[in-house]
VEXBA-761334 format. One record per residue (C-alpha): residue in three letters; x, y, z. Coordinates in steps of 0.02 Angstrom, whole numbers, plus 32768, in hexadecimal, padded with zeros to 4 digits. Layout:
<dolums>
DOLUM | residu | x | y | z
DOLUM | Ala | X | Y | Z $
...
</dolums>
This chain:
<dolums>
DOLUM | residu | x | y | z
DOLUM | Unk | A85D | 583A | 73A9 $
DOLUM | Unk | A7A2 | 580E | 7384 $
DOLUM | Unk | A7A9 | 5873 | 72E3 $
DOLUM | Unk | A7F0 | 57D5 | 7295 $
DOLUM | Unk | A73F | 577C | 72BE $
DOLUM | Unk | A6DC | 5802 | 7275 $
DOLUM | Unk | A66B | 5819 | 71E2 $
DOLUM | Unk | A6B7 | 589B | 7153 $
DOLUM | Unk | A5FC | 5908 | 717A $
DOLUM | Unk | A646 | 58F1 | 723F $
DOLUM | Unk | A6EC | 593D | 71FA $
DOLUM | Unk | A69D | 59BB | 7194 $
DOLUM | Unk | A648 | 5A09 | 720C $
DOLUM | Unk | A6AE | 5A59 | 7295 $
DOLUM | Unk | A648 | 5A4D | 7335 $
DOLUM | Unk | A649 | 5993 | 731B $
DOLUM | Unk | A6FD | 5973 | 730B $
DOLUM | Unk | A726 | 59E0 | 739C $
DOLUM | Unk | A69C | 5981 | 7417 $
DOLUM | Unk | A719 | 58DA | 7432 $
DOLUM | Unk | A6B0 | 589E | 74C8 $
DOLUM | Unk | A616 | 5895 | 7468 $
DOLUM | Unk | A654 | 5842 | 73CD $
DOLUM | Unk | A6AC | 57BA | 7454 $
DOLUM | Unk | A5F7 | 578E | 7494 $
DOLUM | Unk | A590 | 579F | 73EF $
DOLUM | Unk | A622 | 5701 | 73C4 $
DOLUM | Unk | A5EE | 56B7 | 7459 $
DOLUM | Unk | A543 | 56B2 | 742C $
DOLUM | Unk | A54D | 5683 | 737D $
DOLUM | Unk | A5C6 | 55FB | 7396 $
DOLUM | Unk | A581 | 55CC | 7447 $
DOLUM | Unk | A643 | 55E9 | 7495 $
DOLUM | Unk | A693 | 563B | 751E $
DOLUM | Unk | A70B | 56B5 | 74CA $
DOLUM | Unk | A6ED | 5738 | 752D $
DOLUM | Unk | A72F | 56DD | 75D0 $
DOLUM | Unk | A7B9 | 5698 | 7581 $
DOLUM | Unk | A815 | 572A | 753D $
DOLUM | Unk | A803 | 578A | 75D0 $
DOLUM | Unk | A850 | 5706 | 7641 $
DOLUM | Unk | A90F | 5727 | 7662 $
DOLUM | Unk | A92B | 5667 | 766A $
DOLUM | Unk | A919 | 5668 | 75BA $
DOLUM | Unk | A9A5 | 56E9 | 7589 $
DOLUM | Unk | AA21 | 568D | 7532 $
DOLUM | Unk | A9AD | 5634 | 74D2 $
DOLUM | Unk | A952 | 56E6 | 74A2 $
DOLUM | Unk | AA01 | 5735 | 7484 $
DOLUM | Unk | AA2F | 56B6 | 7407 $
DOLUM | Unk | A983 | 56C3 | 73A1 $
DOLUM | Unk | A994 | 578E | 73B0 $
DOLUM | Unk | AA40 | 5778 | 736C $
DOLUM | Unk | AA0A | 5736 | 72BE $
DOLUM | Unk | A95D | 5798 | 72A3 $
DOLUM | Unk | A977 | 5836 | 7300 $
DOLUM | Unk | A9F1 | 586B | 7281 $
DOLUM | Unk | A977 | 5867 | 71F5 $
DOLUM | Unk | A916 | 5904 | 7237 $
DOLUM | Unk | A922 | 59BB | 7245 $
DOLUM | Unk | A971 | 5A0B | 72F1 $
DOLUM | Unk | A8CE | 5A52 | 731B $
DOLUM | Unk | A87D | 59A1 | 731B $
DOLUM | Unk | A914 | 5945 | 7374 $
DOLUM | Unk | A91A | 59C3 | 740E $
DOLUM | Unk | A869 | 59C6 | 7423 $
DOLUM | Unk | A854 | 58FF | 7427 $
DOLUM | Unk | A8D5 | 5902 | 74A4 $
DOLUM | Unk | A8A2 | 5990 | 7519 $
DOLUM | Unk | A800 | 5924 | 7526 $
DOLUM | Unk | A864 | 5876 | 7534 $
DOLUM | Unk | A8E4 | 58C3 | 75C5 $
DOLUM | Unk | A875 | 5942 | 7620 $
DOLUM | Unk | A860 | 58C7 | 76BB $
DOLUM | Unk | A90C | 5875 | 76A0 $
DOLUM | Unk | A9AB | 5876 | 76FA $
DOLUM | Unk | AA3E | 58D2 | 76B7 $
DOLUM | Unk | AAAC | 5824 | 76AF $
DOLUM | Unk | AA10 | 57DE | 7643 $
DOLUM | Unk | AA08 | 5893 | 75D2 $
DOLUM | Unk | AAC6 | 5892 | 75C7 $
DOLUM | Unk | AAAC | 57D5 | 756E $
DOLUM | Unk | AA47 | 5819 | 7504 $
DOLUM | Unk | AA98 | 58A6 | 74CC $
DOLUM | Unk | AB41 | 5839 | 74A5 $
DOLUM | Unk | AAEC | 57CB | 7433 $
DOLUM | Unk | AA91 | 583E | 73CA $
DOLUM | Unk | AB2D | 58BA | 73B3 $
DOLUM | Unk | ABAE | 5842 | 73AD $
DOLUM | Unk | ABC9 | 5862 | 72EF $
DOLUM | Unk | AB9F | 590B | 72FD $
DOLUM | Unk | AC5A | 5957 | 7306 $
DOLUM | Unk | ACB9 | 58D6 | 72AB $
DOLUM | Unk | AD4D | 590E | 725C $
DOLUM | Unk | AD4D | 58B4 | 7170 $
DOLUM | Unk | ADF9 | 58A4 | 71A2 $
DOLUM | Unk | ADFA | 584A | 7243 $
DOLUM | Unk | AE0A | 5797 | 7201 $
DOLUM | Unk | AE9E | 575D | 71AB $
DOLUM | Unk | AE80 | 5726 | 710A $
DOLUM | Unk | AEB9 | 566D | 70EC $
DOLUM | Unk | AF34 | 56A7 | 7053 $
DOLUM | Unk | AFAA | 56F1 | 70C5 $
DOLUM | Unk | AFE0 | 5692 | 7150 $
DOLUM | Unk | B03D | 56DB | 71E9 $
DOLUM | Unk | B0E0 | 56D7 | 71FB $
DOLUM | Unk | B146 | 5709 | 7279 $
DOLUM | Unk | B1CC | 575A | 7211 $
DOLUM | Unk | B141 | 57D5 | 71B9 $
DOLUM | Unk | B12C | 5869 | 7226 $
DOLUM | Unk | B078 | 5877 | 725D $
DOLUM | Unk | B054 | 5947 | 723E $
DOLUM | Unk | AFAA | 5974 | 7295 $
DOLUM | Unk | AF5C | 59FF | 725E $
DOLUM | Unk | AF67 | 5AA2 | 72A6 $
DOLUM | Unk | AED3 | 5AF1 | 7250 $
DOLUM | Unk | AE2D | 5AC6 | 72B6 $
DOLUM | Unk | ADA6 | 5A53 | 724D $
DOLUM | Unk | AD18 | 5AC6 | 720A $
DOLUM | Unk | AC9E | 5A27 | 720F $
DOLUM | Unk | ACDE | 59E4 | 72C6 $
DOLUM | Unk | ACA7 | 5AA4 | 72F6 $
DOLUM | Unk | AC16 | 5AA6 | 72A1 $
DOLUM | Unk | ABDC | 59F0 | 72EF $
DOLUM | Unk | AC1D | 5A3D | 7399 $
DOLUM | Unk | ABA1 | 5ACB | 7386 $
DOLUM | Unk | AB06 | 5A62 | 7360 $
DOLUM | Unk | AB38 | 59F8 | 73FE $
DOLUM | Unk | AB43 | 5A91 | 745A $
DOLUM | Unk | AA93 | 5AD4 | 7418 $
DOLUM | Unk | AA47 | 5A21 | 7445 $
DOLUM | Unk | AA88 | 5A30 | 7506 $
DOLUM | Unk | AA4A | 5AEB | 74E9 $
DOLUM | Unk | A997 | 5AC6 | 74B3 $
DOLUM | Unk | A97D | 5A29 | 7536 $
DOLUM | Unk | A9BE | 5A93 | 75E1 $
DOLUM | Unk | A968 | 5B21 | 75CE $
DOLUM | Unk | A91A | 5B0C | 7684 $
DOLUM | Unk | A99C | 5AB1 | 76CC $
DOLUM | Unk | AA0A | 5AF6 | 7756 $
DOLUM | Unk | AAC7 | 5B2E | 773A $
DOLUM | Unk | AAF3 | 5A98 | 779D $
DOLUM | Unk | AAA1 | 5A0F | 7747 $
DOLUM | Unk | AADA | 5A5E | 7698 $
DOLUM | Unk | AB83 | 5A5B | 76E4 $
DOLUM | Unk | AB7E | 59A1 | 7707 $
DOLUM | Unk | AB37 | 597C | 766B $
DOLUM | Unk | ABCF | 59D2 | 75F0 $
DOLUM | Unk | AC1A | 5966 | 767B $
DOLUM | Unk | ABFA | 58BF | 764F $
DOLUM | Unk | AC00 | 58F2 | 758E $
DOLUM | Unk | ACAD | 5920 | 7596 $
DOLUM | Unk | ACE1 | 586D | 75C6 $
DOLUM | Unk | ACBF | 585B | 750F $
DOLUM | Unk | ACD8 | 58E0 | 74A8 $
DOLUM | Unk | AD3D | 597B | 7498 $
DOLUM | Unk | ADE6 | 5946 | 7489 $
DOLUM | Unk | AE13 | 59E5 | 744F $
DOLUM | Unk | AE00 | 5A8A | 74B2 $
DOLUM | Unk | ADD1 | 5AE7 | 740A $
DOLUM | Unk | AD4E | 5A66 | 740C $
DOLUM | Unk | AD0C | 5A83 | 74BC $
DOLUM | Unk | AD15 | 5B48 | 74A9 $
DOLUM | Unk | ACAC | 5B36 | 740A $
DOLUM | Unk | AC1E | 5ABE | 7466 $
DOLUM | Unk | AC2B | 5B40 | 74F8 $
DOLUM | Unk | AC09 | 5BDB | 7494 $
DOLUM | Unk | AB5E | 5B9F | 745F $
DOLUM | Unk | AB41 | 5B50 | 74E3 $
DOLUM | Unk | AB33 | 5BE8 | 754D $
DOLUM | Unk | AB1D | 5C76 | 74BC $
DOLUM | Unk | AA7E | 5C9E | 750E $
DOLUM | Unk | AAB8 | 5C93 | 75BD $
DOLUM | Unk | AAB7 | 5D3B | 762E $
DOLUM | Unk | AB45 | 5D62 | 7696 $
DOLUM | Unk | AB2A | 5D18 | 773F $
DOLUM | Unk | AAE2 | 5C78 | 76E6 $
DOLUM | Unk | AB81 | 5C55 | 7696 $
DOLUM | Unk | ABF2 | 5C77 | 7732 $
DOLUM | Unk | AB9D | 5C04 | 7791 $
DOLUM | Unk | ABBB | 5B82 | 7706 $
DOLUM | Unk | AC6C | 5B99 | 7701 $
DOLUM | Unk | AC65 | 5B9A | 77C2 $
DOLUM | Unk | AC32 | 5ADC | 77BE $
DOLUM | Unk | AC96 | 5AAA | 76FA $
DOLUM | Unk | AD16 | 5AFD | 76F9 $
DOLUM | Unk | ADB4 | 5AA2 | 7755 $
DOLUM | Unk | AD68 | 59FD | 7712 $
DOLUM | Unk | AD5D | 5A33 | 7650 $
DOLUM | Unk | AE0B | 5A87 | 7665 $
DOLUM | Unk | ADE8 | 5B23 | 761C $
DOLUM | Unk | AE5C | 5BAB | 75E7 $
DOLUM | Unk | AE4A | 5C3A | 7652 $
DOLUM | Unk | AE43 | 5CC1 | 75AE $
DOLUM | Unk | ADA8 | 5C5B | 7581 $
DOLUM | Unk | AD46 | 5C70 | 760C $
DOLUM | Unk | AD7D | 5D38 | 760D $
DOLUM | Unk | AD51 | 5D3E | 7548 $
DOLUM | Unk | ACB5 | 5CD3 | 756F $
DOLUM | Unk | AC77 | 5D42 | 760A $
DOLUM | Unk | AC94 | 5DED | 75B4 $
DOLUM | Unk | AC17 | 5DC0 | 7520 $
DOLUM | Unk | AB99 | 5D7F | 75B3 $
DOLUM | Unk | ABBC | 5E3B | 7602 $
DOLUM | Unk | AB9A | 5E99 | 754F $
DOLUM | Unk | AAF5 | 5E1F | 754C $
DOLUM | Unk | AAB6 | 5E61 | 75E3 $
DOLUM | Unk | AAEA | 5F16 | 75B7 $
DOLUM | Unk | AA7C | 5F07 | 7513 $
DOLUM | Unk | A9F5 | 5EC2 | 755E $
DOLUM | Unk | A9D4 | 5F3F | 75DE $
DOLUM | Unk | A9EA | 5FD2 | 755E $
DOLUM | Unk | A96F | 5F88 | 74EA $
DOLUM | Unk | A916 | 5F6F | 7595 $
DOLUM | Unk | A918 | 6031 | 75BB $
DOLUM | Unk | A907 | 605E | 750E $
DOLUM | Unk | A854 | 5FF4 | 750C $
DOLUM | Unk | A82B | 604F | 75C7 $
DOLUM | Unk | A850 | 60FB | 757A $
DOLUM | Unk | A7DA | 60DD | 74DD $
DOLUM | Unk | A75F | 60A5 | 7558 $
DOLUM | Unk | A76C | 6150 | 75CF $
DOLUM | Unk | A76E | 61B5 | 7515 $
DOLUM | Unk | A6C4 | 6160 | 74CA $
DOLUM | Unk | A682 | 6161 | 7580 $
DOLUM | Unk | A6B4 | 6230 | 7593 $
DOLUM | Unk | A66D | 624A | 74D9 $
DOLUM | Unk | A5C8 | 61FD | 74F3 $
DOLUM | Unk | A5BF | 627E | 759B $
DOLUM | Unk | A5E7 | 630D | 7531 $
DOLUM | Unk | A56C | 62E5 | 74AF $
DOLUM | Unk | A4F5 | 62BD | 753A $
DOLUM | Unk | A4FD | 6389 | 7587 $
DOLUM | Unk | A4EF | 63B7 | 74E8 $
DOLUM | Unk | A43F | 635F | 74D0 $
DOLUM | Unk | A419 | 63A5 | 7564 $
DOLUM | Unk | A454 | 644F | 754E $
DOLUM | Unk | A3F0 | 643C | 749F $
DOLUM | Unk | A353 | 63FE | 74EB $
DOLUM | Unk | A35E | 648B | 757B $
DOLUM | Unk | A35D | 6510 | 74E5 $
DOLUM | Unk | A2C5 | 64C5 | 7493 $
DOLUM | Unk | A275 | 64D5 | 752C $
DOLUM | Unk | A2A6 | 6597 | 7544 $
DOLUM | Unk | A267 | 65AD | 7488 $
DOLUM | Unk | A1B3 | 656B | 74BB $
DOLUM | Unk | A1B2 | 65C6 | 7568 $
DOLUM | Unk | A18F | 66A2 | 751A $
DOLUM | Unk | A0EB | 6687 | 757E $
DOLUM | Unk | A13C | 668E | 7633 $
DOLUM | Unk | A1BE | 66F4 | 7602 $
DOLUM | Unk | A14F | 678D | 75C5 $
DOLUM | Unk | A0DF | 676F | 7651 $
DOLUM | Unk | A163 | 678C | 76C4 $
DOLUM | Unk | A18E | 6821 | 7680 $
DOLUM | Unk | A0DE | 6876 | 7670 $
DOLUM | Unk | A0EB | 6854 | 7732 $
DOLUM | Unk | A175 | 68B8 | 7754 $
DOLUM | Unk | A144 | 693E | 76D9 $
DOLUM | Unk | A08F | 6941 | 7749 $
DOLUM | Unk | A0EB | 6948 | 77FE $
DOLUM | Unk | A153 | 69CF | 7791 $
DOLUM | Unk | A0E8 | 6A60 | 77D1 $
DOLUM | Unk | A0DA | 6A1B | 7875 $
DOLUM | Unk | A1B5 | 6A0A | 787D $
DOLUM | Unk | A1B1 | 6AC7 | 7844 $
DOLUM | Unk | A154 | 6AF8 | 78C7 $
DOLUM | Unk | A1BB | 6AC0 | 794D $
DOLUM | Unk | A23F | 6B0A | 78DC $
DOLUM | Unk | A1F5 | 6BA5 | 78D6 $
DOLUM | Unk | A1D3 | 6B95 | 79A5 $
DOLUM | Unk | A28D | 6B6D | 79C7 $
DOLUM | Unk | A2C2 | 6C15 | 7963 $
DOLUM | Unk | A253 | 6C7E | 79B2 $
DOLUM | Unk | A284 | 6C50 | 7A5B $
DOLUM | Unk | A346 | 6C43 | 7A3B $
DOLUM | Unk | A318 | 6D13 | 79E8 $
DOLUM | Unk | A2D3 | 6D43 | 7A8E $
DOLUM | Unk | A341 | 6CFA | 7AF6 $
DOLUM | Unk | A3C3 | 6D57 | 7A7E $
DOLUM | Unk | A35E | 6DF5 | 7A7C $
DOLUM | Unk | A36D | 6E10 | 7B41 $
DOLUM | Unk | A426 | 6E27 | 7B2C $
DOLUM | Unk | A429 | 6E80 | 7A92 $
DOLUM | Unk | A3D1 | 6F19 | 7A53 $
DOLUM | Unk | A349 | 6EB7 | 79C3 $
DOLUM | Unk | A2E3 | 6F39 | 7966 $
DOLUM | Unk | A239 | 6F10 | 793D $
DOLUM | Unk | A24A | 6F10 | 787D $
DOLUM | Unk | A2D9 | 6E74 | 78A2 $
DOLUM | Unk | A264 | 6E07 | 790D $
DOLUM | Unk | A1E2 | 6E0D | 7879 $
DOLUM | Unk | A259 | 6DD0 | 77EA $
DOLUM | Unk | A2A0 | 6D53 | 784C $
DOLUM | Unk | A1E0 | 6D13 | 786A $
DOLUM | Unk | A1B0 | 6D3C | 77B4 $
DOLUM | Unk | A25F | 6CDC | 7766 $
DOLUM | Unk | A237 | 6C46 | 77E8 $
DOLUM | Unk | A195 | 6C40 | 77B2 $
DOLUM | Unk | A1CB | 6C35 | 76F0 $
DOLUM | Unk | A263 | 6BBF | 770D $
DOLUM | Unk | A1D7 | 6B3D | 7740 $
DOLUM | Unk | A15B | 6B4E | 76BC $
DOLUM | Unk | A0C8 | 6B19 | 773C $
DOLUM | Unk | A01A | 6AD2 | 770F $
DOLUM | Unk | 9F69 | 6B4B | 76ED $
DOLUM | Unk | 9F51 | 6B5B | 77A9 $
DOLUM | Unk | A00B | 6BA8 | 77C7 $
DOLUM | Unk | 9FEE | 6C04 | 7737 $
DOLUM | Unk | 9F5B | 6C54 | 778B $
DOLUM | Unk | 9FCB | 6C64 | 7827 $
DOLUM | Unk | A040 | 6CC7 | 77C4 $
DOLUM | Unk | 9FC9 | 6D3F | 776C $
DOLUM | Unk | 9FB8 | 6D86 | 7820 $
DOLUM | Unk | A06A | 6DA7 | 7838 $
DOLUM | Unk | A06C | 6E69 | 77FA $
DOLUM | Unk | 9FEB | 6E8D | 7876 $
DOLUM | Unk | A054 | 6E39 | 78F5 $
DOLUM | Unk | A0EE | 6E84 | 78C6 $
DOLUM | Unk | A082 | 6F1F | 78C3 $
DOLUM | Unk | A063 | 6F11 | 7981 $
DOLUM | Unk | A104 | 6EE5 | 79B8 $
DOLUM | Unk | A144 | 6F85 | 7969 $
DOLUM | Unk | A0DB | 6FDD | 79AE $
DOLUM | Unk | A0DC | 6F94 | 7A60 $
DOLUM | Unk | A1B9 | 6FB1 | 7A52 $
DOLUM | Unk | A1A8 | 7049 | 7A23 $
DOLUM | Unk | A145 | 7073 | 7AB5 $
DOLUM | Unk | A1BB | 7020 | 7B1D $
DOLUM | Unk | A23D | 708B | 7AD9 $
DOLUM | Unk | A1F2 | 712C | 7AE6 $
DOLUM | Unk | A1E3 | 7120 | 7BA0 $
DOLUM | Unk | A166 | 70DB | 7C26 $
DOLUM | Unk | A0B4 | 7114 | 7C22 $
DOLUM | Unk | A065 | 71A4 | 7C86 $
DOLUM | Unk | A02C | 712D | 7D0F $
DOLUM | Unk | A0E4 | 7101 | 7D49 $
DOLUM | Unk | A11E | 71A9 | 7D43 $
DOLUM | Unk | A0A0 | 71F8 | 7DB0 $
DOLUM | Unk | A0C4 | 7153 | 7E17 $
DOLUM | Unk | A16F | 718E | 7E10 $
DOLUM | Unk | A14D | 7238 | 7E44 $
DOLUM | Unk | A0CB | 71FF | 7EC6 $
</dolums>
């Protein structure tokens, strides 16, 4: 409503146009008044109505619904519903409403009334439906309700008319918003009952499309969120390979350990045979010549350092005395026993 007192720069320039408060008191100081005070007192609404009636008009629907969502934000509905009267009440006029003075009515003239609904009444019902729309966004079911009320005491002689105001009216409207509504409107507009069903089943598809798009958005999210992990591990696994590629140090020294305690390991290798042999051997008939190669092969299997090396050079003189020493044993016992024996 204050965009009528504004400069054209004020009107060029969006944030000003859209800040009605402000421009109210930069009138009040400039013209050292009280606007501000007296538009937003509801004593004044029939005198503001019939001002809004011939201006508002002469302005976009963006500038008309946000001069009055600032005018009625602390009003009651009876003061809003005044409002809204005056400034549609030529909104969803009908060119052929008025006779025209050339053709008087007569009684004996038929009066035909025409079956086809008036594109220009629905179209005017629609932008009163959109103003209602815009201006209860954050009202409750039951003060819209009383609202389409009191504005049916005046318009909508026609149901077609009604259903078209109702359709925008509520074309953004979730399910349980709109049954509520027709909870509290609905015996006292009259409405058909294949309305409501028709009016409630495109509510229902609303709320189905909105909660796919609604899982569609949540199962982007998980699939960005699950690609950033993966390309995560694979930094990691990249960065744990870098670090494997600059480790040959530890690695080598690890093995020149074990191939150091390898002479050692053979040992006890070569320990264990020996002993699982003997153990063998004094069940079994073992010749001398087999206890030697299994030493000797043990001894080559492991490869061991200098000093084994020098360990082994002594094994033909060891296998030389254990021959010896079982073939002794096999020949008999010595002289000493016998003559023990004989003794």
């Amino acid at each position: 409503a204050m965009v009528r007192f504004g400069t054209n720069a004020q009107k060029s320039a969006e944030p000003a146009w859209q800040d009605v408060g402000a421009n109210v008191l930069r009138m009040d100081s400039l013209y050292d008044a009280s606007f501000h005070d007296w538009l937003k007192c509801e004593d004044n609404v029939s005198i503001i109505a019939s001002y809004l009636q011939r201006i508002a008009n002469e302005y976009p629907m963006d500038r008309i619904i946000n001069a009055l969502r600032w005018l009625v934000s602390s009003w009651r509905v009876e003061s809003t519903a005044v409002i809204v009267r005056h400034i549609t009440a030529e909104w969803a006029v009908s060119p052929n409403a008025k006779p025209a003075a050339s053709a008087p009515f007569r009684l004996d003239t038929p009066q035909t009334s025409s079956q086809e609904p008036d594109l220009a009444v629905l179209a005017g019902e629609a932008r009163r439906g959109l103003l209602v729309r815009e201006l209860t966004k954050d009202w409750t079911c039951q003060q819209i309700a009383q609202l389409v009320g009191m504005l049916s005491l005046t318009f909508w002689s026609e149901r077609t008319h009604l259903e078209a105001f109702l359709r925008t009216l509520v074309s953004d409207w979730d399910f349980c918003r709109l049954s509520s509504f027709f909870s509290y409107i609905s015996s006292q507009l009259g409405l058909d009952y294949r309305v409501k069903v028709s009016m409630l089943q495109q509510a229902a598809r609303r709320n189905a499309s909105r909660l796919s798009l609604k899982r569609s958005r949540n199962s982007a999210g998980r699939s960005s969120a699950a690609a950033a992990g993966d390309n995560t591990t694979v930094e990691s696994e990249d960065a744990s390979n870098k670090r494997m590629r600059h480790e040959p140090a530890e690695f080598s020294t690890t093995v020149g350990d074990d191939e150091s305690n390898g002479p050692a390991a053979a040992g006890i290798v070569s320990t264990e045979a020996d002993e699982s042999r003997t153990e063998t051997g004094s069940h079994s008939d073992s010749t001398p010549l087999s206890i030697a190669t299994s030493v000797t092969s043990s001894a080559v299997e492991h490869q061991p350092s200098s000093e084994s090396m020098r360990s082994a050079t002594q094994l033909p003189t060891i296998a030389a005395s254990a021959s010896a020493t079982a073939s002794a044993a096999a020949s008999g016992p010595s002289l000493p026993t016998r003559a023990a024996q004989s003794g």
